[in-house]
N, C-alpha and C positions, 0 to 999 in steps of 0.2 A: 352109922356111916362107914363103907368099907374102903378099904384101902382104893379097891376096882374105882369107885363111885370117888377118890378123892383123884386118884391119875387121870381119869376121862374128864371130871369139869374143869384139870388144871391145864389138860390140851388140848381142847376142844376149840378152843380160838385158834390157834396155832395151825390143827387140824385139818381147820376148812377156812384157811386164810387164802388158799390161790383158788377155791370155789366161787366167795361169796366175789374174790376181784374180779372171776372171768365168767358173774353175770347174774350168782345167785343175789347178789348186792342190790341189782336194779331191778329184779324181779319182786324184790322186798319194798324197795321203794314205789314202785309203779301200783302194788297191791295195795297199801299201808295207806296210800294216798284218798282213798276209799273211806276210811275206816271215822266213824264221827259220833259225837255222845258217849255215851257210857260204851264203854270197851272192855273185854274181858280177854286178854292172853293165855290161852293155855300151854303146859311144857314153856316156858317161858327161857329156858335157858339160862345164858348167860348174860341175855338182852341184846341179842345181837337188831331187834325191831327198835330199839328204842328211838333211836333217832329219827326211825321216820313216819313219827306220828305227831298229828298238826294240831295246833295251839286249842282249838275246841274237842279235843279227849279228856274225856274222866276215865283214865287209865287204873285198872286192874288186872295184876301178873298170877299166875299160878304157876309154880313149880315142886312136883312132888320131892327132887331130887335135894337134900339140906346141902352138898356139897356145891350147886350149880346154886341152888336159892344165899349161901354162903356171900359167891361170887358176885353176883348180879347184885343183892344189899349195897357192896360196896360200887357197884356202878353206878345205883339209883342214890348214893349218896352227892355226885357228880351233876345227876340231871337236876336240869331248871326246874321241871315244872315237879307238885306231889303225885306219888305214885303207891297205891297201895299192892303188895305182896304178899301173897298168901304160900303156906306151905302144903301143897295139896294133891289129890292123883285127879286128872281130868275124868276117870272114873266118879268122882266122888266129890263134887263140887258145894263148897258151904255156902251155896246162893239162894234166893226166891226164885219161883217160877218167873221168867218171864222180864228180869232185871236186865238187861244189857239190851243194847241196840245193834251190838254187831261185836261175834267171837271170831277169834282169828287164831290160824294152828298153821304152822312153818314147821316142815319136816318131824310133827308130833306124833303122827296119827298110825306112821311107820313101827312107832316105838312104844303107845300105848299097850299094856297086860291085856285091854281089852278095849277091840277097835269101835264094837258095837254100843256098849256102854258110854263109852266115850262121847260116843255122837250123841247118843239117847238125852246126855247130858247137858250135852253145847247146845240142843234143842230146844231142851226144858227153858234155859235160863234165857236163853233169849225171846224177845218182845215178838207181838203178832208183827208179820212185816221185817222181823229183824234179818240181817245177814251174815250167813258164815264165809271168811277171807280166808281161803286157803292154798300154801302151796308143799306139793305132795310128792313125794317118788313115789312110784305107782307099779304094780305089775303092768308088764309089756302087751299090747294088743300082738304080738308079732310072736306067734306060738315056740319057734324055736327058742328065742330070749326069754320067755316065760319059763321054758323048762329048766333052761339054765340058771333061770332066777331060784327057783325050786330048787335043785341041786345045791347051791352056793347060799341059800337064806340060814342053816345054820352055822357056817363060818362067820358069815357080815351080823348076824348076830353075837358071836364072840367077841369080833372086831371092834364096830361101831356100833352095837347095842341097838340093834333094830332091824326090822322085817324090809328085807327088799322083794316082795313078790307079793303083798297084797293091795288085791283088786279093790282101791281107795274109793274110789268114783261110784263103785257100786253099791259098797258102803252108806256112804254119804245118800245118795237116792233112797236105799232101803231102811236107814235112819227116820225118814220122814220130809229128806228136804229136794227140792227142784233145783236141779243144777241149771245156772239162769247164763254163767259163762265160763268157758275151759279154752283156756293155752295149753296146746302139749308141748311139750319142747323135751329138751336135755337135761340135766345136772351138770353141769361143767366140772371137767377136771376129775372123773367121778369114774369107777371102773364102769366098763358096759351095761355088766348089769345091774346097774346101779343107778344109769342115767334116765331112763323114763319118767317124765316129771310133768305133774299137773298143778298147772294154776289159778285161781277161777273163785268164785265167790256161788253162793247157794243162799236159798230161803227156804222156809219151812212150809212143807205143800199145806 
């Protein structure tokens, strides 16, 4: 556990406290509302989903990070309902094929070592029929801000430890799954190129 990895999960609330109020909040709850049966979280954070998932989940957290998984322990000490917590990279998931009824990934998929693997994963474990909840900053369809994103993606990775310029959406298709609904919108409170944001649910073609 590095010092890095103890400063970012201890302000990571802090962080993105005027985001999640100016809209990434409802964007969580309006997704989350979705989400039913066995559930699997991946990048789990600091549990900023937790509250808005409904009384029929059999919730399951994944976080590779020990210092964010740290954090979140003690939040899931707070929630009502049990919650099982794994320490894990969404690379690399200790599941059966086909376990979960619907994975869900909030700003992960940015920040994944590896975006392809990732999905190949959230694919596996989920059911025939299951669905992936995801909300995404995404490279820009709009070439100029694409290149800027390009330019600036190894800074915002020094910064906030994560890729702003990749093409999420296309991912996720090439994975294996049918994007079935997408909101594009913004990131609120978010540098420019930072704001392109997908949010939408997929199933496995």
């Amino acid at each position: 556990m590095s010092l890095g990895d103890r400063i970012f999960a201890a302000t990571y609330d802090r962080m993105s406290k005027g985001t999640e109020e100016a809209g990434l909040r409802d964007h969580r709850e309006a997704l989350l509302s979705q989400a039913s049966g066995r559930v699997l979280e991946i990048g789990a954070g600091t549990g900023r989903n937790l509250q808005f998932y409904g009384e029929d989940v059999e919730l399951t957290m994944v976080e590779p990070s020990e210092s964010m998984a740290r954090r979140l322990e003690r939040r899931l000490e707070e929630h009502p309902r049990p919650v099982t917590l794994v320490q894990s990279p969404a690379e690399a998931l200790p599941f059966g094929d086909g376990e979960f009824d619907v994975v869900v990934s909030t700003l992960v998929l940015c920040a994944v070592d590896d975006q392809a693997r990732a999905l190949a994963e959230a694919r596996r474990v989920l059911k025939p029929g299951g669905t992936l909840l995801f909300i995404e900053h995404v490279r820009s369809d709009e070439p100029k801000l694409a290149r800027k994103q390009d330019r600036m993606n190894r800074v915002n990775r020094v910064v906030v430890r994560c890729n702003c310029n990749r093409a999420t959406l296309d991912a996720i298709r090439a994975a294996g799954f049918t994007i079935d609904e997408v909101e594009h919108g913004e990131l609120p409170k978010a540098p420019k190129f930072v704001r392109p944001l997908a949010v939408g649910t997929a199933t496995p073609a």
